[in-house]
PDB file as gemmi writes it, atoms N, CA and C in Angstrom:
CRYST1    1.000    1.000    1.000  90.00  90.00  90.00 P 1                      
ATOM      1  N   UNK A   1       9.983  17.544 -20.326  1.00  0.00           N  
ATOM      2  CA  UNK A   1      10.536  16.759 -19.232  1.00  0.00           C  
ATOM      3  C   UNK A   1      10.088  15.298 -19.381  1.00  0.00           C  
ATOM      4  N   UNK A   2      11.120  14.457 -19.264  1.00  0.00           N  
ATOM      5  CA  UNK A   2      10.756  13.397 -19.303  1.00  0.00           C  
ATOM      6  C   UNK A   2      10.680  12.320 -18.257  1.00  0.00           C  
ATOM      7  N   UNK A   3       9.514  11.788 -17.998  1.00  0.00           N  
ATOM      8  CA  UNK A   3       9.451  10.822 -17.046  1.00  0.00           C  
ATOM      9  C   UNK A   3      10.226   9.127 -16.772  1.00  0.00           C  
ATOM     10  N   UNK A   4      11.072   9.133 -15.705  1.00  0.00           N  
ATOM     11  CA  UNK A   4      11.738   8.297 -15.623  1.00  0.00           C  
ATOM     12  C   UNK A   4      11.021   6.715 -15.516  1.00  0.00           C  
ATOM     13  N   UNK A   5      11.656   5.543 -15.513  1.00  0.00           N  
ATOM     14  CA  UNK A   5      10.833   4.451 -15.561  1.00  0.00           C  
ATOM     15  C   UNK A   5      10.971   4.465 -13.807  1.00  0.00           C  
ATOM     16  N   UNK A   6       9.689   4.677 -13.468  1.00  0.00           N  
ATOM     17  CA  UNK A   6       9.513   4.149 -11.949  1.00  0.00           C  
ATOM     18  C   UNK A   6       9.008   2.346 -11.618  1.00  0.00           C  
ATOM     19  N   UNK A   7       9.847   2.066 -10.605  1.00  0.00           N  
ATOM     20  CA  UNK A   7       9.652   0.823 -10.602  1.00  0.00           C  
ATOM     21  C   UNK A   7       8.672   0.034  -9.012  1.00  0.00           C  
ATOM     22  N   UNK A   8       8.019  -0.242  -9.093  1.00  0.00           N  
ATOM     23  CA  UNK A   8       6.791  -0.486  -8.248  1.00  0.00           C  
ATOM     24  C   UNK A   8       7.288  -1.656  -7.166  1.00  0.00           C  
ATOM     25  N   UNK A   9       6.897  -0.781  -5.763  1.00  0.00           N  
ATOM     26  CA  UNK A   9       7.468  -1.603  -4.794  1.00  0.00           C  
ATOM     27  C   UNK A   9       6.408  -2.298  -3.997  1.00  0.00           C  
ATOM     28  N   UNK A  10       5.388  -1.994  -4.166  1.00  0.00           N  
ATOM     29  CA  UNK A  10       3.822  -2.788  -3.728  1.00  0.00           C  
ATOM     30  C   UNK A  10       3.446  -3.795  -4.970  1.00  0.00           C  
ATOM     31  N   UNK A  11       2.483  -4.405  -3.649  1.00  0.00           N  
ATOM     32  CA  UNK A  11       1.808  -5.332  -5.056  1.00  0.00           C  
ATOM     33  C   UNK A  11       0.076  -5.072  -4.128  1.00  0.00           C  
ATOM     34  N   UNK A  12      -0.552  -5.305  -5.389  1.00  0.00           N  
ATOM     35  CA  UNK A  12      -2.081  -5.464  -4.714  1.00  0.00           C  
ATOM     36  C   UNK A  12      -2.490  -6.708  -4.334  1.00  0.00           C  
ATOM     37  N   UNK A  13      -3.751  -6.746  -3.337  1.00  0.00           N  
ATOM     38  CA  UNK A  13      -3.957  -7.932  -2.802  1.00  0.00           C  
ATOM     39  C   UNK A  13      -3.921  -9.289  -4.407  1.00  0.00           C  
ATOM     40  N   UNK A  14      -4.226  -9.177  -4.471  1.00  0.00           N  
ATOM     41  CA  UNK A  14      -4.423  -9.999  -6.055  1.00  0.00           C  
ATOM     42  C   UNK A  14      -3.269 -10.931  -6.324  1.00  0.00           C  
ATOM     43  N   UNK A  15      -2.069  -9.491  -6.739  1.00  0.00           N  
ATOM     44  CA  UNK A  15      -0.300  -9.487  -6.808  1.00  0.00           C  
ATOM     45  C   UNK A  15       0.448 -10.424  -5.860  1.00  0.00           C  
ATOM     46  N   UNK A  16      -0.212 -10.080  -4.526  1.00  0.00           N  
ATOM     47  CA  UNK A  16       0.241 -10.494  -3.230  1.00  0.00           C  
ATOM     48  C   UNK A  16       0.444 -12.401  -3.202  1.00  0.00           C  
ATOM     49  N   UNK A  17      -1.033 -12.815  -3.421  1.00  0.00           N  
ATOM     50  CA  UNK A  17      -1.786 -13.808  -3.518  1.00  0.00           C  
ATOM     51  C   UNK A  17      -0.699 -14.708  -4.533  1.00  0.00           C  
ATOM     52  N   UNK A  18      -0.314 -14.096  -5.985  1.00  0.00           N  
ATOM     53  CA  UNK A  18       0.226 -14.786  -6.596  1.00  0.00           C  
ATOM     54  C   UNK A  18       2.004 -14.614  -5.974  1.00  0.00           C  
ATOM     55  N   UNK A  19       2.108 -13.798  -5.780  1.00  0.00           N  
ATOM     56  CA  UNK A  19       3.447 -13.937  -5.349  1.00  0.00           C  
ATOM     57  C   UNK A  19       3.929 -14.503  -4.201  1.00  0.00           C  
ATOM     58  N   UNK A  20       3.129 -14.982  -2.958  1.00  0.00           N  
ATOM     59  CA  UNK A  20       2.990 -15.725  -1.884  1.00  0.00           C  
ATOM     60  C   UNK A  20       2.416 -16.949  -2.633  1.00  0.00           C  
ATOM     61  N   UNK A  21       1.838 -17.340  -3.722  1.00  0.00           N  
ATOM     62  CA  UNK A  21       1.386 -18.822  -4.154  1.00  0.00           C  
ATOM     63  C   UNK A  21       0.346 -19.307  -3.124  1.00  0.00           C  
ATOM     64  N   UNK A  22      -0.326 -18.398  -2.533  1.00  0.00           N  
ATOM     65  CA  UNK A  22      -1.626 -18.847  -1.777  1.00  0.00           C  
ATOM     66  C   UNK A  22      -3.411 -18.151  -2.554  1.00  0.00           C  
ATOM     67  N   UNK A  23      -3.557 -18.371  -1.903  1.00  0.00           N  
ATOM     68  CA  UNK A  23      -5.304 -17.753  -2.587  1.00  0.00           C  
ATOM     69  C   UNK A  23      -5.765 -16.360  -2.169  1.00  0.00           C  
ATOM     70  N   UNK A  24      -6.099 -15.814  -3.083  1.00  0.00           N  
ATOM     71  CA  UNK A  24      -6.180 -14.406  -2.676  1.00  0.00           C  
ATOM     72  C   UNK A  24      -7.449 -14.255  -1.239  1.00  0.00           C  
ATOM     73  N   UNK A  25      -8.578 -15.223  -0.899  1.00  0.00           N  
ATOM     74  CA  UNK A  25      -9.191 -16.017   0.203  1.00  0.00           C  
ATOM     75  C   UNK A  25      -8.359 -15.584   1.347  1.00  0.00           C  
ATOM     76  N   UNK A  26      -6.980 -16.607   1.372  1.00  0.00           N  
ATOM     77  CA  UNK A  26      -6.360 -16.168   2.351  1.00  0.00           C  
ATOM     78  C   UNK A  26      -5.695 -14.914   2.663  1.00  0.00           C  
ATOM     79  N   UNK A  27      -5.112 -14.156   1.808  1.00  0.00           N  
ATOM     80  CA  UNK A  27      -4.576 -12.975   2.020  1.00  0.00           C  
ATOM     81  C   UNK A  27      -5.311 -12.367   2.760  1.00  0.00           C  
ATOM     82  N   UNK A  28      -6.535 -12.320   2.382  1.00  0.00           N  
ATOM     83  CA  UNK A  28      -7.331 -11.535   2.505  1.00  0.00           C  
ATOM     84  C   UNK A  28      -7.821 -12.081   4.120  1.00  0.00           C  
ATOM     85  N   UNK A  29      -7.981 -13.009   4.853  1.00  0.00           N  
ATOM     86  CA  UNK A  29      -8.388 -13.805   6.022  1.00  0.00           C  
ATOM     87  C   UNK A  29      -6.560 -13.180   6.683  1.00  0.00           C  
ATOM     88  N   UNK A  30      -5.235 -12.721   6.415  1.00  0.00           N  
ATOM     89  CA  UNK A  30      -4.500 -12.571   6.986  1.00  0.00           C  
ATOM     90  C   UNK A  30      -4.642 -11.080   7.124  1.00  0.00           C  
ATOM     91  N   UNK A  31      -5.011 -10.323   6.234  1.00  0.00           N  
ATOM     92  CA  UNK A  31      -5.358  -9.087   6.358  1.00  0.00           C  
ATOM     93  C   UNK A  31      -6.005  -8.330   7.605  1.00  0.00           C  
ATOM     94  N   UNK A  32      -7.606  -9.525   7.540  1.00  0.00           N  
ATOM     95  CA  UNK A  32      -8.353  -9.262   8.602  1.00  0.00           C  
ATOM     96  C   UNK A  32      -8.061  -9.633  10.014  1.00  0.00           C  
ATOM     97  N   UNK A  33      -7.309 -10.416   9.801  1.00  0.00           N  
ATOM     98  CA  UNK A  33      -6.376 -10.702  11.268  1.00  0.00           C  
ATOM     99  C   UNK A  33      -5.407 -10.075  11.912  1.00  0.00           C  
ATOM    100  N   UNK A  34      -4.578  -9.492  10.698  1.00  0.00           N  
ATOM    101  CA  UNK A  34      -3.395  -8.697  10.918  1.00  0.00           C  
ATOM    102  C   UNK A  34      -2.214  -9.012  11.112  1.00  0.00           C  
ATOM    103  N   UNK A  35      -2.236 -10.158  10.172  1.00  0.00           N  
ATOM    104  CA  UNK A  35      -1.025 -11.428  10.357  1.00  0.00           C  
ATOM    105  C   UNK A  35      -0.376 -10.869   9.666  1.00  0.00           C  
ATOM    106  N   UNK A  36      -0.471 -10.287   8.249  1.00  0.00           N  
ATOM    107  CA  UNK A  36       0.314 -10.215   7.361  1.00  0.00           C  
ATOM    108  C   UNK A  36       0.930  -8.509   7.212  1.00  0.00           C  
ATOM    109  N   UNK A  37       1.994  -8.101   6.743  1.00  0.00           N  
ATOM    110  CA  UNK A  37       2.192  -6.604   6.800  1.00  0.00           C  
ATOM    111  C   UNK A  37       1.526  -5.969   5.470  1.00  0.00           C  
ATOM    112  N   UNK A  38       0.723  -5.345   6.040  1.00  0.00           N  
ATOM    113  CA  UNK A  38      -0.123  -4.252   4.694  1.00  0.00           C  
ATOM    114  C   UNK A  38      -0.335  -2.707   5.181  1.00  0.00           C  
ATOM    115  N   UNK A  39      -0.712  -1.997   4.113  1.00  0.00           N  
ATOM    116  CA  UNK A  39      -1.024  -0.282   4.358  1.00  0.00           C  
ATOM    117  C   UNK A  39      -2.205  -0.277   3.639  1.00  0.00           C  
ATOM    118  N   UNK A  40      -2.931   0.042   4.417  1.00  0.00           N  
ATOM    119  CA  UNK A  40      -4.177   0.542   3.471  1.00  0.00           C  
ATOM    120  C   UNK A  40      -4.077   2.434   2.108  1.00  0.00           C  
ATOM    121  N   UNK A  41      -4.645   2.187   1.684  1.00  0.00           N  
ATOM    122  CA  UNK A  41      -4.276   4.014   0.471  1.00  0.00           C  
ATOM    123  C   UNK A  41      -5.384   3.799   0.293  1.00  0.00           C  
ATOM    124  N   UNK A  42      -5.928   4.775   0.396  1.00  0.00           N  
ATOM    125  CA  UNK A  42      -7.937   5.268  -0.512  1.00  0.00           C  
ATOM    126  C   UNK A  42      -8.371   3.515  -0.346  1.00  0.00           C  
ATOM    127  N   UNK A  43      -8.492   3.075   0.652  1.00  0.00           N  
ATOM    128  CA  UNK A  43      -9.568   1.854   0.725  1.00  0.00           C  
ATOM    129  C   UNK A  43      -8.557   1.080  -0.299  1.00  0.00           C  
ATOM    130  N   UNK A  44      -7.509   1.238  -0.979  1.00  0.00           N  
ATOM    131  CA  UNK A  44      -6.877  -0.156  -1.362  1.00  0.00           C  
ATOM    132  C   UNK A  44      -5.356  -0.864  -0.469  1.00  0.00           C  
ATOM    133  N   UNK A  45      -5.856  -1.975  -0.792  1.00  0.00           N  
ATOM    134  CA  UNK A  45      -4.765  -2.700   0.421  1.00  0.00           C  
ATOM    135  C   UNK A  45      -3.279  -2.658  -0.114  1.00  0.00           C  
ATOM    136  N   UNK A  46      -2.335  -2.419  -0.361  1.00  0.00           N  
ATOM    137  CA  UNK A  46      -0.708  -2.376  -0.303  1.00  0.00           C  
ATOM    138  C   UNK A  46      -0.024  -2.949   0.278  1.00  0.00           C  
ATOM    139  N   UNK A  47       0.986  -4.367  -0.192  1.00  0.00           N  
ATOM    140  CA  UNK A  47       1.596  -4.362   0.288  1.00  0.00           C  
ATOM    141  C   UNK A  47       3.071  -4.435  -0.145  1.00  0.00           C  
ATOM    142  N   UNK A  48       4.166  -4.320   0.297  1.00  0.00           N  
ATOM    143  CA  UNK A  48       5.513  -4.059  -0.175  1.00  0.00           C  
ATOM    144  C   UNK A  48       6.203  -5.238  -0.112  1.00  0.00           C  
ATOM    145  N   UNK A  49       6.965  -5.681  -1.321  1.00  0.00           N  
ATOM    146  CA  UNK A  49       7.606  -6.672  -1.255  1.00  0.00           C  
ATOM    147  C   UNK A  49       8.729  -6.834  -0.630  1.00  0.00           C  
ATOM    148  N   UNK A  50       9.569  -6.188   0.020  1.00  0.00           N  
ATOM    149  CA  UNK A  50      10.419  -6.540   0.809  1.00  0.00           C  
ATOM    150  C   UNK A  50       9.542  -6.691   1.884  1.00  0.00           C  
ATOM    151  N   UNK A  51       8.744  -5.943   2.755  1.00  0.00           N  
ATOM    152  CA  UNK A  51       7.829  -6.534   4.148  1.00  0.00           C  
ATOM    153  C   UNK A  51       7.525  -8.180   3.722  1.00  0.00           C  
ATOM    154  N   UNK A  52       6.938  -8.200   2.570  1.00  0.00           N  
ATOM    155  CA  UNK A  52       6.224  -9.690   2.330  1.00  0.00           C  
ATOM    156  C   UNK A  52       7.696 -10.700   2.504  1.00  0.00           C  
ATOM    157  N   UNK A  53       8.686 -10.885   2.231  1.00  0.00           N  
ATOM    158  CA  UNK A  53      10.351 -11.401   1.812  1.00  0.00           C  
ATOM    159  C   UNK A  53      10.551 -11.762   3.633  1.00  0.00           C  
ATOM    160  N   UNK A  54      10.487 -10.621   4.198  1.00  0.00           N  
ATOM    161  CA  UNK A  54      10.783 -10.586   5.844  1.00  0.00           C  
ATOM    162  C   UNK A  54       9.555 -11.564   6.462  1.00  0.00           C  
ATOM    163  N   UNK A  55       8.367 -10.981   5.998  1.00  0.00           N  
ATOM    164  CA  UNK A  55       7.633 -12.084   6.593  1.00  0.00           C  
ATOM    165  C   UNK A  55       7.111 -13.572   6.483  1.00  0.00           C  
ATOM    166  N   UNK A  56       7.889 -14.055   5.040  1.00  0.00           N  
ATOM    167  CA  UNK A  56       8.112 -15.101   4.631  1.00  0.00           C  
ATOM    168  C   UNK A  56       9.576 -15.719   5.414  1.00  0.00           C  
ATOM    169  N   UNK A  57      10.038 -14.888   5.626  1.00  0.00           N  
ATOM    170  CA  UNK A  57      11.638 -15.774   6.422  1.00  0.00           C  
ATOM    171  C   UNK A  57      11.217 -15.489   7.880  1.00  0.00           C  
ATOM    172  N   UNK A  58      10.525 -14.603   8.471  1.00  0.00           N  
ATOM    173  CA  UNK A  58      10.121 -14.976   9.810  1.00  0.00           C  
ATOM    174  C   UNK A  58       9.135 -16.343  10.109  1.00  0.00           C  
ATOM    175  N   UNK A  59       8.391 -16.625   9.195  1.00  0.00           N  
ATOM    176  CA  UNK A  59       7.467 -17.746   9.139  1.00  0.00           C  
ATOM    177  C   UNK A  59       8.327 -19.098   8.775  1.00  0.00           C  
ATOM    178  N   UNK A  60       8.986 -18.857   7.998  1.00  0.00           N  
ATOM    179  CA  UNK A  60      10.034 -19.976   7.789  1.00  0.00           C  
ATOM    180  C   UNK A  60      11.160 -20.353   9.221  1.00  0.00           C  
ATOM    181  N   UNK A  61      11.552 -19.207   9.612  1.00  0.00           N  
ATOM    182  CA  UNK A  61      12.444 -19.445  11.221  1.00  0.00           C  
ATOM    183  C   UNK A  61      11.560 -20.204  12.129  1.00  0.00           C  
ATOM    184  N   UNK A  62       9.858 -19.797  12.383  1.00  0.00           N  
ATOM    185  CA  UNK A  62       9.143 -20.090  13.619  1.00  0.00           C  
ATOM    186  C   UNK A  62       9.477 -21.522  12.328  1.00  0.00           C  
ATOM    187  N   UNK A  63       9.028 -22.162  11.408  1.00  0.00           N  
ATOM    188  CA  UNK A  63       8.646 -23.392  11.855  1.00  0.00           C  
ATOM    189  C   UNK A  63       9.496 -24.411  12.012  1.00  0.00           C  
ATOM    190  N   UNK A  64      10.887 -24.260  11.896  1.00  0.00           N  
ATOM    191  CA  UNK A  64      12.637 -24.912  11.928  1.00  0.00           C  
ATOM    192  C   UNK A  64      11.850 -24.636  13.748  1.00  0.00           C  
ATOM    193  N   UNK A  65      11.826 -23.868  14.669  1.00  0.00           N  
ATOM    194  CA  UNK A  65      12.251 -23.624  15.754  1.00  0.00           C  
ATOM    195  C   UNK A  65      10.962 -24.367  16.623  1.00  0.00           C  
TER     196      UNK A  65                                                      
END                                                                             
């Protein structure tokens, strides 16, 4: 049986950091706040790139408004 190419819909805090273009510092300061959308798994942080996409265009609406 062969295993299909699965394609990865999280990124780790690290991932996150570079793909938001901020410091992994802050992720991590939005984490503890609960600003940002994450899931914790076995003590590692997750988060999904479409949540991150939504919460980049909600942050973008508040600051036009």
């Amino acid at each position: 049986m062969e295993l299909q190419n699965i394609q990865r819909t999280t990124l780790t805090m690290r991932e996150t950091s570079e793909y938001l273009g901020i410091s992994y510092w802050l992720v991590n300061q939005l984490v503890r706040r609960k600003e940002i959308p994450y899931s914790k798994v076995g003590g590692k942080y997750l988060f999904r790139v479409q949540a991150l996409d939504e919460y980049l265009m909600k942050k973008e609406k508040e600051s036009i408004n």
